[in-house]
C-alpha positions as CSV (number, residue, x, y, z in Angstrom):
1,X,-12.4,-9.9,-6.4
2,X,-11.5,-7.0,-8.4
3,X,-7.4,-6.5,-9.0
4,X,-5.9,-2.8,-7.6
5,X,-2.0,-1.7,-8.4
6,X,-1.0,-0.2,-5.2
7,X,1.8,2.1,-5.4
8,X,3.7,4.0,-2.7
9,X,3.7,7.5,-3.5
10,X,5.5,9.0,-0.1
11,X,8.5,8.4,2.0
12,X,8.3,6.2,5.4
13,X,11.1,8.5,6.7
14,X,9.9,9.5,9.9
15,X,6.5,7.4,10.2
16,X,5.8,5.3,13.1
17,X,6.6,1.6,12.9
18,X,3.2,0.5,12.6
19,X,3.3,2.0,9.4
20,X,6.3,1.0,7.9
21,X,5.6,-2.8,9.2
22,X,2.2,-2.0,7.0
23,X,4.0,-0.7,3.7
24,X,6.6,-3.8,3.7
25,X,3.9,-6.5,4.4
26,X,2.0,-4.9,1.5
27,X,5.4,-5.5,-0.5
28,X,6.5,-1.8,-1.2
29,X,9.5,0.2,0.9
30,X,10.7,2.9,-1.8
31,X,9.1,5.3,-3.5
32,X,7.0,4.4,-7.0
33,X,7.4,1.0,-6.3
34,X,3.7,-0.7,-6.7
35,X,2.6,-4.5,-6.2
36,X,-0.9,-5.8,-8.3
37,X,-3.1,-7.9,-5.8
38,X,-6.5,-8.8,-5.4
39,X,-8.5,-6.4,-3.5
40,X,-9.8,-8.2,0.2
41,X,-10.8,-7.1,2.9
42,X,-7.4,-7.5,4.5
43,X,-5.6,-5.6,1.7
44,X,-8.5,-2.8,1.9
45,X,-8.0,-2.6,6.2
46,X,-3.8,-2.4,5.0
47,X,-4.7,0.2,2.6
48,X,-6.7,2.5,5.0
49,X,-4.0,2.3,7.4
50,X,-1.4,4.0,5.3
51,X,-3.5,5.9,2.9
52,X,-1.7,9.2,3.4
53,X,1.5,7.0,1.7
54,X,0.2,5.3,-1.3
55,X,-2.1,5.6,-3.9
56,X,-4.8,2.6,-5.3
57,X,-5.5,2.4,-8.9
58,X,-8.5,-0.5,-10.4
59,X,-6.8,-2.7,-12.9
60,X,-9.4,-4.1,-15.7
């Protein structure tokens, strides 16, 4: 599996629960923060969920 640095690039201010329960179990809550993790298929599903809020980036 390829490695990805997710980083939260907008506020949950405002968003519905579901997607703030998305952002902390991906390990972010504040803005800039990012977490490096393997890229599955259950990080991939996370990531689709809350798009709009962070942005993915391939590590080499």
């Amino acid at each position: 599996m390829a490695k990805v640095r997710i980083t939260q690039t907008r506020s949950t201010i405002k968003r519905p629960d579901r997607q703030l329960r998305t952002i902390k179990a991906l390990g972010l809550g504040r803005l800039n923060k990012f977490v490096e993790v393997e890229y599955t298929p259950q990080i991939q599903g996370m990531v689709r969920k809350v798009n709009h809020l962070v942005s993915v980036t391939e590590i080499k």
